[in-house]
N, C-alpha and C positions, 0 to 999 in steps of 0.2 A: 887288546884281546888277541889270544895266540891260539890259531886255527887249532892247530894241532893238542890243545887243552881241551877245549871246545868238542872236539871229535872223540879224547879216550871218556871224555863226561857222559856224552852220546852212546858210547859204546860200552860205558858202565852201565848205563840208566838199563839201555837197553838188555844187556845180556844179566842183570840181574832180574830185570821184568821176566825173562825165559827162564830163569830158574825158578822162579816165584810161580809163573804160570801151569809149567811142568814136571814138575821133579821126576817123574816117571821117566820120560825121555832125556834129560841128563842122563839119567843113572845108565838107562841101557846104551845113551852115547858113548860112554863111560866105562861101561865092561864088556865094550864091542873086544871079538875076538879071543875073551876068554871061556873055556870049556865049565859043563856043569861039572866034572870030577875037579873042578880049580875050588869048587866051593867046599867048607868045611862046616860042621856042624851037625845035629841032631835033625833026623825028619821032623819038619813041619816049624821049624824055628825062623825060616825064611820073613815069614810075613813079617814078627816083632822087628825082626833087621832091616823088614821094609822101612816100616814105619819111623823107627829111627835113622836108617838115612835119607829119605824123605825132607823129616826136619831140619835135618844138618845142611840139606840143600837150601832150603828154602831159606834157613838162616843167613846162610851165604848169599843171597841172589840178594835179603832183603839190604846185606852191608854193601855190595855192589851197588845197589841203589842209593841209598844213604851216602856212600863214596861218591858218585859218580852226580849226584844233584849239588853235593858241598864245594866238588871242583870244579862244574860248571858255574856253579853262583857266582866262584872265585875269579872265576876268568871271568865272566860277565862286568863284576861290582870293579875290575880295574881298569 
């Protein structure tokens, strides 16, 4: 068993459970530092674009989890 396997499994499981939990705080972790004139688009189109990147997170967080239980098991089962 190799610590250091063990620990990014840890640290997959975990920061995809944070994406899965939050996606809202991702995102605004995310576009710390950029201006409202950074955004493009039509008034009121925000929210659809919420909601799609939303998902996209959440998808993410859920293959982080998935990754991160497969290569814990791995290093476990050897």
């Amino acid at each position: 068993m190799d610590t250091r396997t063990v620990l990014a499994a840890v640290l997959g499981v975990g920061l995809g459970l944070v994406f899965l939990a939050a996606p809202g705080a991702v995102r605004t972790a995310y576009s710390v530092g950029r201006s409202p004139q950074d955004r493009r688009g039509e008034y009121g189109s925000a929210e659809r674009a919420g909601r799609r990147v939303h998902s996209l997170i959440r998808a993410v967080g859920a293959a982080f989890v998935l990754v991160g239980l497969y290569v814990g098991w791995q290093a476990l089962a050897v």
